[in-house]
N, C-alpha and C positions, 0 to 999 in steps of 0.2 A: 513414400519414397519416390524419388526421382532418376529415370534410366536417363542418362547423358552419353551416350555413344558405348564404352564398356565399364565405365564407372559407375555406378551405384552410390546415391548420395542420399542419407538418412537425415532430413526436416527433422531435428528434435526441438517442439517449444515446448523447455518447460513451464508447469505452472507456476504462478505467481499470484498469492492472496495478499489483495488491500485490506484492510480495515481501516474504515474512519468511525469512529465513536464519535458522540456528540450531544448535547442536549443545548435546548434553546438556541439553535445557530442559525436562525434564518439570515441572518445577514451576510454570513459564509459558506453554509452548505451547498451551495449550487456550483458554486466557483470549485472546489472541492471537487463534486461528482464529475463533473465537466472534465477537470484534468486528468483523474480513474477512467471513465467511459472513452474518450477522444484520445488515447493512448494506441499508436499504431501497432504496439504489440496486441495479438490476440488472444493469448491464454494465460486470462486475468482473471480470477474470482473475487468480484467485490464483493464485500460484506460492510453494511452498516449497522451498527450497535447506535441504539436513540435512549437515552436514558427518560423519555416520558417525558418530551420536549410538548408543551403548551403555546410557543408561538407564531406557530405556522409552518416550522420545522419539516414537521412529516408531510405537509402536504406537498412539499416541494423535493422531499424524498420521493413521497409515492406518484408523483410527476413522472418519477424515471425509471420505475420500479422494472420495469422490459428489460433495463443496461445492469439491474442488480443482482447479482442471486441469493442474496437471503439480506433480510431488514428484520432488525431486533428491536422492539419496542417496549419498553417496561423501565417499571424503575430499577436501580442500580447502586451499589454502595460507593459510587465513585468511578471516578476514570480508568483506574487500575481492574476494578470489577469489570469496568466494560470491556477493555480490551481481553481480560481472561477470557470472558461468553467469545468472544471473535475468534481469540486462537483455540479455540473449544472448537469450532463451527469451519475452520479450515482447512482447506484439503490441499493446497498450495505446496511445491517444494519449498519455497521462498513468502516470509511474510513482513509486509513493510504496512507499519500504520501512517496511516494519512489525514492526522485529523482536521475535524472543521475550519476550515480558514487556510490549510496548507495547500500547496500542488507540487506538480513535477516541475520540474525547470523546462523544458518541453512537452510537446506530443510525442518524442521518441526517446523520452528517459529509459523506460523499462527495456527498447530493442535495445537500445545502445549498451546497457550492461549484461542482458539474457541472450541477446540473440545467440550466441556459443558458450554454451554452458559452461562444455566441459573445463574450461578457465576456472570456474567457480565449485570443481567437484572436489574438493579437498579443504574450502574453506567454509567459516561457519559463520562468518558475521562479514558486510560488506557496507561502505559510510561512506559516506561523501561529504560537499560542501555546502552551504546553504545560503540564500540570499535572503538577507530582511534590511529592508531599506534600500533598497539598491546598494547594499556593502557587501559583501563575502564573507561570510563567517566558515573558515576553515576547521575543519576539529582536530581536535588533541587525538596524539597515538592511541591507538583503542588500549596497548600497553598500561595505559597511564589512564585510563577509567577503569571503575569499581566492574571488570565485568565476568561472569561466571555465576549466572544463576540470580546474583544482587543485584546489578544496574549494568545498563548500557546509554551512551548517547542518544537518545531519541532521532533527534532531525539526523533525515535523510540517510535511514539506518534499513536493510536486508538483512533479518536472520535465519 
């Protein structure tokens, strides 16, 4: 808390869990971690799930392993498997995957939507827009995806 002359002002950050999953991504995982770790928000639980990467992968995970808090190495029955083991392993109000090859669109993604929660304490799923190719891919009404337990929009999705 913060005393400001007779105000009282309550710092709430909430948590926020990443998960990137992955296997075989050395050409992307670093780009990836870099965007999670250099996030001027601070209360971030990263978790990476490695499905039993063989090509250098982990060594470039355990590079950083100080900015992680937990790395899951084994094999895996798939993408879906991996992100289950993540959101098993998360303690985050908010969990956004980020997988290998993805990032934030800045260093100040995560303030700029958390930093005042309370905006967000009535909603349950939060999406944006996403850039590939230098184009903007805007998403469809969440209305209009399969979502309730069956699917949601992946890119640039808080649930």
């Amino acid at each position: 808390m913060i005393v400001y002359g007779y105000y009282i002002i309550r710092l709430i950050m909430v948590k926020i869990s990443v998960i990137t999953v992955c296997f075989n991504a050395i050409l992307d995982i670093e780009m990836t971690i870099h965007s999670v770790i250099n996030q001027s928000y601070k209360n971030i639980e990263y978790i990476i799930i490695d499905g039993g990467s063989t090509d250098g992968t982990l060594e470039i995970i355990y590079k950083y392993k100080g900015s992680i808090d937990v790395i899951v190495t084994e094999p895996d029955n798939g993408i879906f498997d991996a992100m289950n083991k993540g959101i098993k392993l998360c303690t985050g109000t908010w969990v956004n995957f980020m997988n290998a090859g993805d990032r934030f669109y800045s260093l100040e993604t995560i303030k700029d939507i958390f930093e005042k929660d309370e905006k967000y304490s009535k909603i349950g799923v939060i999406y944006g827009s996403t850039i590939t190719s230098g184009l903007i891919n805007r998403p469809h009404r969440l209305s209009s995806l399969k979502y309730g337990g069956i699917m949601a929009c992946h890119q640039s999705i808080f649930l």
